[in-house]
Structure formats: C-alpha cells, structure tokens
C-alpha positions in Angstrom: 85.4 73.8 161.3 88.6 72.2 161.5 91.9 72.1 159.3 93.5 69.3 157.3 96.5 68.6 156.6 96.9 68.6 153.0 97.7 65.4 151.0 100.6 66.9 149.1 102.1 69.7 149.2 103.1 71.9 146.5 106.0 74.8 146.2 104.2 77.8 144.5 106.5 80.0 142.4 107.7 83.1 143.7 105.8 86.5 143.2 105.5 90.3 143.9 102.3 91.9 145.0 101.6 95.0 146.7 99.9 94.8 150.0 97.0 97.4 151.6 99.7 99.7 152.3 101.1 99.6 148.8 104.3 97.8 149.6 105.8 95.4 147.7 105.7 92.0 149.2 107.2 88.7 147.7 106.5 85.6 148.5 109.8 84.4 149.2 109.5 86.7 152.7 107.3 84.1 153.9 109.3 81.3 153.6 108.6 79.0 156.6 105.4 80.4 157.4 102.3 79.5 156.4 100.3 81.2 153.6 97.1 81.2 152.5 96.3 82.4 149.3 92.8 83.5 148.2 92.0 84.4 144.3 88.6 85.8 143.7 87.3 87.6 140.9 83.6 89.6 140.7 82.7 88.4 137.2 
C-alpha cells in the first residue's frame, strides 16, 4: 500500500477534542504536521 498525494488540499476548521488521556487538544497545535483524521460511527 502506498500514499498519494492528494489533488487538493483543503484547510479544515479549527477544533477542540479530548484525547485518551482526557486532555484538550486543538487542531491548531498541529499546524505543520500532518493529520489524519478518522470519523467512524457503530450505527
């Protein structure tokens, strides 16, 4: 499995979650890096 470079890009709008620990974490600390965000739902 490779990865591919995406065909645009687009910037996502800031956000708080917690993480496993329970800390607050927003986006906006991750400026630069890259993220990968994964929604899921057990419906």
């Amino acid at each position: 499995m490779g990865v591919l470079k995406p065909n645009k890009t687009i910037d996502a709008p800031d956000f708080i979650l917690s993480d496993l620990e329970g800390e607050k974490r927003s986006l906006r600390e991750f400026q630069g890096k890259f993220v990968m965000l994964n929604f899921w739902a057990t419906w």
